[in-house]
N, C-alpha and C positions, 0 to 999 in steps of 0.2 A: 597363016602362021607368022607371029612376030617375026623380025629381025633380028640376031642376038644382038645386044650392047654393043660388042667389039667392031661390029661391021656398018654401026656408025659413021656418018662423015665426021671427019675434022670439023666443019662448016657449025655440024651441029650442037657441038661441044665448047664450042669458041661462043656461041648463042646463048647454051643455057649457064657457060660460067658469065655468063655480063649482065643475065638476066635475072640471076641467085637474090633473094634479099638479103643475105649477107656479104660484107664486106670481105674480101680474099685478097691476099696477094703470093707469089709464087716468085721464089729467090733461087737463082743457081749455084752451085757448089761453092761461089767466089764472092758471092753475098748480094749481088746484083739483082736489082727487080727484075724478073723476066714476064711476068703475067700482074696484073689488077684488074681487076672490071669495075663494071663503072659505080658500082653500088662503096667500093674504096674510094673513088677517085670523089664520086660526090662525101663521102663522108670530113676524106679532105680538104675539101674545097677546090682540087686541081683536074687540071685534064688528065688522062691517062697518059697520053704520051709524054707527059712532065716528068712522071714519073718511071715507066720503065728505062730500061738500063741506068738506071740510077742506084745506089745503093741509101742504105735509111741516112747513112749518118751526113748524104749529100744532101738527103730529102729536108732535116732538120738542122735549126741553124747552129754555128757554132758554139754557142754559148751554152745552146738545149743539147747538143750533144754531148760536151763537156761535163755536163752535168748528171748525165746518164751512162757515159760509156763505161763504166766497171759494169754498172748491170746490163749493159747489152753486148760486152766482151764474155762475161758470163753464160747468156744464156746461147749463145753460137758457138760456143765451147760443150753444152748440153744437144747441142744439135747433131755435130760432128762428131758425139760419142752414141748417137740414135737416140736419143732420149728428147721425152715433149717435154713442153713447159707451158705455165701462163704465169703471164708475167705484166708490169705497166709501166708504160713510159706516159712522161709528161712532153705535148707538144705543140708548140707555137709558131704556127704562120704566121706571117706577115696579114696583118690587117683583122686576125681571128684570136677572139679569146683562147687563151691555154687551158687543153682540153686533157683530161688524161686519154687513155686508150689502153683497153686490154686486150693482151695478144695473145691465144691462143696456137701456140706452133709446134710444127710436127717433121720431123726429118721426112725427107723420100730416099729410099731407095729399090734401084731394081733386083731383078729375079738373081743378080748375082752377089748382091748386096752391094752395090757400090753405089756412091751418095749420090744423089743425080740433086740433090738442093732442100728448100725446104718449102713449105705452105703455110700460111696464117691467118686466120681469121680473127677479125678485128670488129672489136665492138668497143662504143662513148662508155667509161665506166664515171664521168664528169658527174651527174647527177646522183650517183649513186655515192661517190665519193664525200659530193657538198653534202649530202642527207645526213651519212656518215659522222663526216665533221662535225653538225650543226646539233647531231645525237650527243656525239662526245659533248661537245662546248653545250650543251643544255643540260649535261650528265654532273657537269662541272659546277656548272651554275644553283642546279637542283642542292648539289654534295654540301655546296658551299652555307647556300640559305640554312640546310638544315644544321649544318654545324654550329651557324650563326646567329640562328632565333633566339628571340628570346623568351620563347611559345615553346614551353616543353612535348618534345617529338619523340615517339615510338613505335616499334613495331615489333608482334607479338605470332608466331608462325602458331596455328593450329590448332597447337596444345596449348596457348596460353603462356608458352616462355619467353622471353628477350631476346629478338636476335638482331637488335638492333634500336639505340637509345643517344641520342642527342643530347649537348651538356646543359642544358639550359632543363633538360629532365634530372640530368643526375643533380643538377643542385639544387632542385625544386626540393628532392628528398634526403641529401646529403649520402647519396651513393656514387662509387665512383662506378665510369661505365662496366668496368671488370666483375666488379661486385653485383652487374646488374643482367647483364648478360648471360643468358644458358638458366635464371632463373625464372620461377613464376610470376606473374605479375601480381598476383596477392600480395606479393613483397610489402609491397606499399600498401598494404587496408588493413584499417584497425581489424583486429579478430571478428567481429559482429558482424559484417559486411563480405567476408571473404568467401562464404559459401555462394550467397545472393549472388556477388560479381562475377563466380567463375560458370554459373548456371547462363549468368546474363551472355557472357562470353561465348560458350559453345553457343547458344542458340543464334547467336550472330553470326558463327562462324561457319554453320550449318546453314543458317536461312537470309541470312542479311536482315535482320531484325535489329532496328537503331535503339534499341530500349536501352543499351547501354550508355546512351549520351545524357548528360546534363551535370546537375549540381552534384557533385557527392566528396566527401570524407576522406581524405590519409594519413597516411602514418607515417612521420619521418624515421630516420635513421634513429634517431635522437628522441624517437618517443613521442614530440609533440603533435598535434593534430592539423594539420590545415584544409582548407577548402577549395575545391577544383570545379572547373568549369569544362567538362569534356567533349570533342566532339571524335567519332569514330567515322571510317573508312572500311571498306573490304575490299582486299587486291587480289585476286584470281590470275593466275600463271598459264599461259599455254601448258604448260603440262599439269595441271590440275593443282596445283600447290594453292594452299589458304594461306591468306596473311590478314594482319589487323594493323591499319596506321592511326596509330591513336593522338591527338594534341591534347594537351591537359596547359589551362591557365588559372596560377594562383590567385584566387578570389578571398584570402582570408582577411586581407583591410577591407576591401570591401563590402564583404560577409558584416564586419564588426563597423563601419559606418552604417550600413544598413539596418544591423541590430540597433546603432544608439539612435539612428533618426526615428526608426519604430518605438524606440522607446520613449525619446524625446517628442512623436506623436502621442503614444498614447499617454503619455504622461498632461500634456495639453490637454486630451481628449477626456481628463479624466480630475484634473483639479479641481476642484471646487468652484475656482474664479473665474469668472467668464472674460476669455481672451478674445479678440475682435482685433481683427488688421484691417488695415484699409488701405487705397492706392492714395497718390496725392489728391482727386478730386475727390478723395472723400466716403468711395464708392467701398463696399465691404470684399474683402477677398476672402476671409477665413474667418469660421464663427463656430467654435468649438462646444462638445457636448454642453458642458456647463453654460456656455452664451443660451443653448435651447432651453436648459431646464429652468433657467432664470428668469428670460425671457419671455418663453412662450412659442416664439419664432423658429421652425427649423432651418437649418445651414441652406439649403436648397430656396427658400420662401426668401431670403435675405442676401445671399450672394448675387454682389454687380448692383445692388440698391444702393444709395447715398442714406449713409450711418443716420442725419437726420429727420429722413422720408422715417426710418424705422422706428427707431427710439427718439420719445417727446421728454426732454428734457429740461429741468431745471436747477440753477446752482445755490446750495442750502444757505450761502452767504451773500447770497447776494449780487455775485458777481455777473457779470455778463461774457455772451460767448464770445464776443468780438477781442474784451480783455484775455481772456484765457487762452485764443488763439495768439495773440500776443504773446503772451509768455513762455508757449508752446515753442514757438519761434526762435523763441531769443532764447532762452534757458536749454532747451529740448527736451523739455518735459513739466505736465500739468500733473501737479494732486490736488485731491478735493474731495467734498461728497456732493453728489449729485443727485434730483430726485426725477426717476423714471418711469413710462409708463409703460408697461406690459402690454402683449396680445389683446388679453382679454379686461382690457382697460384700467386694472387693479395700479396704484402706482405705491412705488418701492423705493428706498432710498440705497444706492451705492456710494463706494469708498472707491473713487478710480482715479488710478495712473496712467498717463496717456503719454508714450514716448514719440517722439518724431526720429523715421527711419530715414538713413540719408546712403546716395550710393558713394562707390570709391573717389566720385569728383567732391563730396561735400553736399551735393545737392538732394533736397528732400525728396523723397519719393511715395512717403506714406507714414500713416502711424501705428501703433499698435497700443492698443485698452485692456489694461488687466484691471475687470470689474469686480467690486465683492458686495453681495449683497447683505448688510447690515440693516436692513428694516425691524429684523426680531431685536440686533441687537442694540438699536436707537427705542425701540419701544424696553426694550427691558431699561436702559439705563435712566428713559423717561419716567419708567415705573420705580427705580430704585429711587431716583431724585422726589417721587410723587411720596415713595415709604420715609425717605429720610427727612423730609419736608413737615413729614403726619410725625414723625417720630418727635422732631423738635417742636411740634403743635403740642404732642402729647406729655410733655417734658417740661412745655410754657404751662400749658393747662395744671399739671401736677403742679408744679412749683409754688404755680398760684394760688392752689389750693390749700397747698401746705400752707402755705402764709393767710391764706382770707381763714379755714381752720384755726388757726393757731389764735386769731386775732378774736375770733366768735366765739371761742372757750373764754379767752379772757371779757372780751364783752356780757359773756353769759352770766360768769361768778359777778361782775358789778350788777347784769340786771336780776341777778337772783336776790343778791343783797337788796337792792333798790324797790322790786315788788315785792319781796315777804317784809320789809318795813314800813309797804306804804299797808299791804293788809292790814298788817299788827295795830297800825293807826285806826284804820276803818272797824275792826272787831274791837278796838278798846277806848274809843270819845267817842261822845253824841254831839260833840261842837262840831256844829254844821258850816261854819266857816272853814276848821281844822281838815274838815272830810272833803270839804272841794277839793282843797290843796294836794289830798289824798289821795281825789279819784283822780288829779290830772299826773300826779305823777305816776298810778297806776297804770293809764291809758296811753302815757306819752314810753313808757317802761312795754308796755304792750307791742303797742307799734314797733317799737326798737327790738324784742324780740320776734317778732314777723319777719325783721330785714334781718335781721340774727340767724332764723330758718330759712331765708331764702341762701344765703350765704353757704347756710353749713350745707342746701341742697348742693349746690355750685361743686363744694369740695367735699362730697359724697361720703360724708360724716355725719347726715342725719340719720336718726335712729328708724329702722326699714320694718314696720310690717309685713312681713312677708306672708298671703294667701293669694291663692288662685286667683286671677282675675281675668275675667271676660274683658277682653279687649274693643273686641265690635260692640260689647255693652255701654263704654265709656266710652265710648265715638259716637254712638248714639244719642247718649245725653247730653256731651257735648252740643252736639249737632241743632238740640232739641232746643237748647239757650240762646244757639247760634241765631237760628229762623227770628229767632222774637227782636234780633238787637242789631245784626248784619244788614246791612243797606239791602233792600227787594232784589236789584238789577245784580247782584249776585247768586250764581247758582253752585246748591251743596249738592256732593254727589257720594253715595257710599258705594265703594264695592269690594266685595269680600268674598272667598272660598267657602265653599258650605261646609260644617264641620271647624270651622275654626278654633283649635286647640288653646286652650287658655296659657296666661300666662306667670309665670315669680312673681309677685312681687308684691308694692303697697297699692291699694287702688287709688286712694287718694291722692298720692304724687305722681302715676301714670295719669291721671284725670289731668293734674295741674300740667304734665307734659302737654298732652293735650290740645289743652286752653291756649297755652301761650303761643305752642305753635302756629294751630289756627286763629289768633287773634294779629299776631304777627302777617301772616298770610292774607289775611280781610286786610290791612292796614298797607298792603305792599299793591290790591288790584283798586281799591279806591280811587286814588289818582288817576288810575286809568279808564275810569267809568265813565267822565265826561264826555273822551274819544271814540271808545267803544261800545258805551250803552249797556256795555255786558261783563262778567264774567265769570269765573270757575274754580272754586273751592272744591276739590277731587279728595275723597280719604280713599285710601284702596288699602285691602288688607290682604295677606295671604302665607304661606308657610312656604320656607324656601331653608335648605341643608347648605349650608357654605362650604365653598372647595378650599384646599391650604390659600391659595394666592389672593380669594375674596377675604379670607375670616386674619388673614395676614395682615391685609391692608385695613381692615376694621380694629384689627385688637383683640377680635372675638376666636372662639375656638372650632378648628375645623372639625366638620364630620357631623355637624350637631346639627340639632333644628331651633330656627328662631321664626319669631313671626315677624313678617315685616311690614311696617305701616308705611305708608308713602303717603303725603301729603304737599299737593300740589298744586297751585294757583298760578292763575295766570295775571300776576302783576308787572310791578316795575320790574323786579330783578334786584340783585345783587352786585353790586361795582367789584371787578376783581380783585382791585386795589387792596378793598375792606373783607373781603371772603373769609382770609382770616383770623378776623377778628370777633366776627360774631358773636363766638363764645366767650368770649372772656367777660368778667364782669366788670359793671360801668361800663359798658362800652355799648352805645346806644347813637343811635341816627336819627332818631328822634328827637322835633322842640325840647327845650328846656320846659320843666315840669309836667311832660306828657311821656315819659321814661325812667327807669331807675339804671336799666343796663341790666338787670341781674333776670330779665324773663330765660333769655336762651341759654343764659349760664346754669340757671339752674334745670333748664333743659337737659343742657351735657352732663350737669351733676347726678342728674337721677338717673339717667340712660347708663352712665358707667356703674353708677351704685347699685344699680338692675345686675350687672353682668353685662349689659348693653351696649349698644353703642348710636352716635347719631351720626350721620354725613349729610351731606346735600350737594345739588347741581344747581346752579344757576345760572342764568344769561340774559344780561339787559335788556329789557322789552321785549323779553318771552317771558316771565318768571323762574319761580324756585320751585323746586322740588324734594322737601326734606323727609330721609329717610331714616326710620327709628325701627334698629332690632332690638328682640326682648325676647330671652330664650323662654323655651315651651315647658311648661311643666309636666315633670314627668307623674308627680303621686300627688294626693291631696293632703294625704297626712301628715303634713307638715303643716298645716292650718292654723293657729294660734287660738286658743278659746278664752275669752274674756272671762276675767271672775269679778263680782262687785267686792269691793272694801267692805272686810267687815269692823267693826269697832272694838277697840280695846277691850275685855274684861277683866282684865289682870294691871297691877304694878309689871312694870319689864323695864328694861336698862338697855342703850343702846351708845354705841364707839362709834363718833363722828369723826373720820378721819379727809381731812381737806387742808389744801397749805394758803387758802385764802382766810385771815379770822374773820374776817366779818360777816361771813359765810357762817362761821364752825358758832360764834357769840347768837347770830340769827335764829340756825338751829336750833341753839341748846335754850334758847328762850323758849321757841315753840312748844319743843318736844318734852321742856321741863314740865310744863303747861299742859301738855298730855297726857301726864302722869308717867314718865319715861325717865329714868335715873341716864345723866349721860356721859358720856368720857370723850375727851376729847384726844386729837392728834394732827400734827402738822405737818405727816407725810406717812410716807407707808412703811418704814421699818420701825418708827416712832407707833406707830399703832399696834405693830407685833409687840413693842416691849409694852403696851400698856396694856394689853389679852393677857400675856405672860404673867406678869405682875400681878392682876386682877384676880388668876386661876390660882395664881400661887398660895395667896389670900383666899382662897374659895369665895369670891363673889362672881357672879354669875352675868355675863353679857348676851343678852339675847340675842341682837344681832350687830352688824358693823358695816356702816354706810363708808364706800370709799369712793374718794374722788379718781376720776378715769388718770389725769395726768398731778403727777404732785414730783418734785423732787425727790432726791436723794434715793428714793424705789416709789415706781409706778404703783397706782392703782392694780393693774395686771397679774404683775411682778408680786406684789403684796397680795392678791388673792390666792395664789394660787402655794404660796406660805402657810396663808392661814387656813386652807383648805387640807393641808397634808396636817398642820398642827392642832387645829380642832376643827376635826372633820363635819361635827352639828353644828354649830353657827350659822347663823341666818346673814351672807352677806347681799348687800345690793352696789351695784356701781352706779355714780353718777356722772353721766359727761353729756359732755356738747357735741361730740363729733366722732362716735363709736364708731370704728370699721367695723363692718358687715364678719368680717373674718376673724378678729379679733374676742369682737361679741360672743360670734357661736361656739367658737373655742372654749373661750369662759362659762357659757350655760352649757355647752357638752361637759363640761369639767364641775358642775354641780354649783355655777352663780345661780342664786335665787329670783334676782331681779333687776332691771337697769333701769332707772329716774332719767330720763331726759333733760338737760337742763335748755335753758332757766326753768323752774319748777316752783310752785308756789310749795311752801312748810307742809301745807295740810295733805298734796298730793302724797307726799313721802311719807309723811301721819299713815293717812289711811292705808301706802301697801304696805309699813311695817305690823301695821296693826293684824293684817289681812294672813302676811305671812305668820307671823307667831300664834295666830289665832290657827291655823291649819298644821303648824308644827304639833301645838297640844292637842288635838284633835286626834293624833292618832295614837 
């Protein structure tokens, strides 16, 4: 059986108080240490025996006592009344940091309650204190930051309310903390957003789900919108409390930087012109959509190349790169146009600006090329130059016409005069001297009217048969003349579409087109037969529909069908100098008296007088290739049917109206001599009063030959008078240079007939004959 407690030694109770791991000390009623063990003594750093019968305030120095004894007069005053305490003194040994110490102390007294002292257990509360401290002063520190940011700071308990909001938040939104606090945090989000954010919020707040972080939307005080960049926290409490630290940073400049650089990308990425940057050596750093579509190249195939490895260039003036890097230099900036080669080897002409980029010292670092590609629109304005160029061709050509016209009417009324007086000579002497005289001026009046119809061919005032005409038929027979007269060591070649649709026109001045072309043609490969031994007379025929921009450049009308003859050799060529000219008349490359100049003029004359037109290519020491359209006929009924002259049977009376007399005296001789009563007039309102006059009188004028051009009122002008005035009359017109238009106007309008001039008396004889004789006929 145990020992009880009480019957203990002394020995062993002195043992296990020194042996305690707690510090203890035991004071007598008079405040004096009476007990410490050693687990005190080492705490203190001192022996035991240092310190009993000592009292504390001996134990600590004067200064540390000093500075404590209200609270340690205090708490010996709580002893002496039975009452514990704990309590802390701060104390410093000698040679030992100041440590604090908490004292835990307890009165004694015994069975009769009288104080017999007190006991204390003492424990280092130094680390506990510094921890303390170091809590507060980081509590401080924490307070201060957030007050201080300029990172708008919150925190939202649970439910989603303010319990706590930092100034650099309230002026993010123009709330003040008061206004902010105890409310929702929706406060701040537009309406649109406020359901999303509070769903995002519980499920954070519930599972720690970050979905609530990033970009999004607010709403200020004041209405306006800004953009935030947020990052969330969850702070969990020993006792289970939620919380949300929210930082929110205004990102609305740079939201709107952002938008304009996107914009100011895409706007690059989407110009027309192709922009190209480059470092100082040249290398590409940026090559935006349009550089690809332009180019060929995409941005990936060309970035970190050198601009010249890519793009083979040259400058449209002439210049060289050497000079333009020059100027590059010194100016800080090139324009020009440029001609470039594409990917896929096509090349293209640009309009580029090429600036030199320099950094904040001045010094260059790279350039930047805003390219535009103008290749359509150098080919169109080549084309406008090519139409304006044909315009003023077509304009020389007219003019000229008008005048070589104008000239060959008058030449005509002299050779008219000229060959009906030399007949009149030969049908009225048998003096065979008189008659030579006769037939030369006959002959030499001939000839003169031949160059007369080459003329009026020129300026597409000869009078036009128009029937059907086989085109390959008259290439043919060409062709057939060609073989007998063309030098051997040239070769003729036909080739034509099957079905080849005829064409308007006269056959006989298509034939003469013809001729002259390929006579032309033979005379341009000859010279070059001693070289080559050989060459090639090509006719090609075929039917081709012109678009507006071919029948544009022609003259001719779109949509339509023409046939086109191509006629090709392979001679000298054409000097470009002279291209020009070609057409005009006199104007001939040939010796003196092996040319007139009027073959290709009357070329042009008949081709436009067709409805047609003629072009050509040529190139020096390849040959020409001249090309003649001639629209396609659509009906045959328009054919013209020849009648023979029949001869007088009757007296008839016929109104010579012409403003040349020796014309009107010529006439009225022959016609008198015909048995033709006649009336004469000097222009065409002059003939209206002599029908007037003559019906007024009841004599009767069969018919009335008018000159096409007269003063004071045209032939025309005057038909179509005499046409509303006495609708029966048999008129004819005579001219040298009838427009096609004009003409059919007139026999749409009921002309009886047109005399060609120069015209020998008996021609005009026989159609008036021919017509009066069909008038009574019915």
């Amino acid at each position: 059986m145990e020992a009880p407690l009480q019957n203990l030694p002394l020995s062993f109770w002195k043992l296990a108080f020194d042996q305690l791991n707690v510090a203890i000390g035991v004071k007598n009623p008079d405040g004096v240490i009476s007990h410490v063990n050693q687990k005190l003594a080492d705490f203190l750093g001192l022996r035991p025996e240092d310190i009993i019968g000592k009292t504390v305030e001996s134990v600590l120095s004067k200064e540390n006592y000093e500075a404590q004894k209200a609270l340690l007069e205090k708490e010996r005053e709580k002893r002496l009344r039975g009452e514990a305490s704990v309590y802390e003194i701060q104390i410093a040994l000698p040679g030992r940091a100041e440590r604090t110490l908490r004292i835990h102390s307890s009165p004694i007294f015994d069975e009769k309650k009288n104080f017999l002292g007190s006991v204390a257990i003492v424990t280092d509360a130094s680390e506990e204190k510094s921890a303390m401290k170091s809590a507060s002063d980081a509590q401080a520190l924490l307070k201060a930051v957030y007050e201080s940011a300029e990172i708008g700071m919150c925190v939202t308990d649970a439910t989603g309310k303010f319990v706590e909001v930092n100034p650099a938040y309230c002026r993010a939104y123009g709330y003040s903390r008061d206004e902010l606090i105890g409310q929702h945090f929706t406060i701040v989000l537009p309406d649109h957003l406020k359901d999303y954010a509070r769903k995002l919020h519980d499920d954070y707040i519930a599972a720690g789900t970050d979905d609530s972080a990033g970009e999004w939307q607010v709403q200020c005080k004041d209405g306006s919108i800004r953009d935030i960049l947020v990052t969330a926290a969850r702070l969990v409490l020993n006792d289970g409390r939620r919380f949300k630290v929210t930082t929110v940073t205004d990102i609305t400049e740079r939201k709107a930087i952002e938008r304009q650089l996107r914009y100011q990308a895409n706007l690059l990425q989407n110009v027309s012109d192709a922009i190209i940057a480059t470092d100082k050596a040249f290398k590409i750093t940026s090559w935006n959509k349009a550089a690809e579509k332009i180019y060929g190249w995409k941005e990936l195939e060309v970035i970190g190349k050198r601009i010249g490895d890519v793009l083979n260039t040259w400058f449209c003036n002439g210049e060289t790169t050497e000079n333009a890097l020059k100027i590059l230099m010194e100016k800080g900036e090139w324009l020009g146009e440029v001609a470039q080669t594409r990917k896929d080897g096509t090349e293209i002409v640009v309009e580029a600006s090429v600036s030199l980029l320099r950094d904040a010292k001045g010094e260059p670092i790279g350039v930047v090329a805003i390219n535009r590609d103008i290749t359509r629109q150098k080919a169109m304005e080549e084309e406008r130059k090519q139409l304006y160029e044909q315009l003023q061709q077509l304009q020389k050509m007219e003019a000229i016409g008008t005048l070589t016209g104008g000239v060959a009417h008058d030449f005509n009324n002299i050779l008219s005069v000229i060959l009906g007086n030399a007949n009149s000579i030969l049908e009225k002497t048998t003096d065979e001297k008189l008659r030579r005289y006769a037939e030369r001026i006959k002959s030499a009046g001939e000839r003169a009217a031949n160059l007369t119809k080459q003329l009026l061919g020129f300026a597409r005032k000869g009078k036009l048969q128009v029937a059907p005409v086989d085109l390959l038929a008259c290439v043919q027979d060409i062709v057939a003349i060609l073989e007998h007269t063309a030098d051997r060591r040239i070769r003729i070649v036909i080739e034509s579409e099957a079905r080849l649709p005829k064409v308007a026109g006269d056959k006989t001045q298509l034939e003469q087109v013809i001729l002259n072309v390929a006579v032309n043609a033979i005379d341009a490969i000859v010279p070059t037969l001693d070289e080559k031994q050989t060459g090639t007379l090509r006719f090609r025929l075929r039917t081709e529909r012109l678009n507006e921009r071919d029948a544009m450049k022609l003259g001719l009308l779109a949509n339509h069908d023409y046939v086109r003859l191509s006629v090709s050799d392979t001679g000298v060529g054409i000097p470009k100098e002279i291209q020009k000219r070609i057409f005009e008349p006199f104007f001939t490359t040939k010796e003196v008296g092996k040319g007139t100049g009027l073959g290709m003029a009357m070329v042009y004359g008949i081709a436009r007088n067709h409805r047609g037109a003629v072009c050509f290519e040529s190139e020096v020491g390849k040959g020409t290739t001249m090309e003649i359209y001639l629209p396609v006929m659509t009906s045959e009924s328009d054919a013209p049917t020849r009648r023979e002259p029949q001869k007088a049977s009757a007296e008839k009376s016929v109104l010579v109206a012409d403003d040349e007399e020796m014309i009107r005296e010529l006439l009225a001789e022959r016609l008198s001599e015909a048995g033709y009563a006649v009336y004469e007039a000097g222009d065409g309102s002059e003939a209206i009063e002599v029908l007037t006059s003559a019906y007024a009188r009841q004599e009767r004028i069969d018919a009335v030959v008018l000159d096409m051009n007269m003063p004071k009122m045209s032939g025309a002008k005057a038909f179509a008078e005499i046409r509303e005035l006495f609708p029966s009359i048999i008129v004819l017109i005579a001219t040298g240079y009838a427009q096609d238009e004009t003409v059919q106007k007139m026999l749409e309008s009921g002309l009886n007939a047109v005399i060609q001039k120069p015209y020998d008396p008996s021609e005009l004889i026989a159609k008036l004959d021919e017509l009066i004789e069909r008038r009574d006929a019915r």
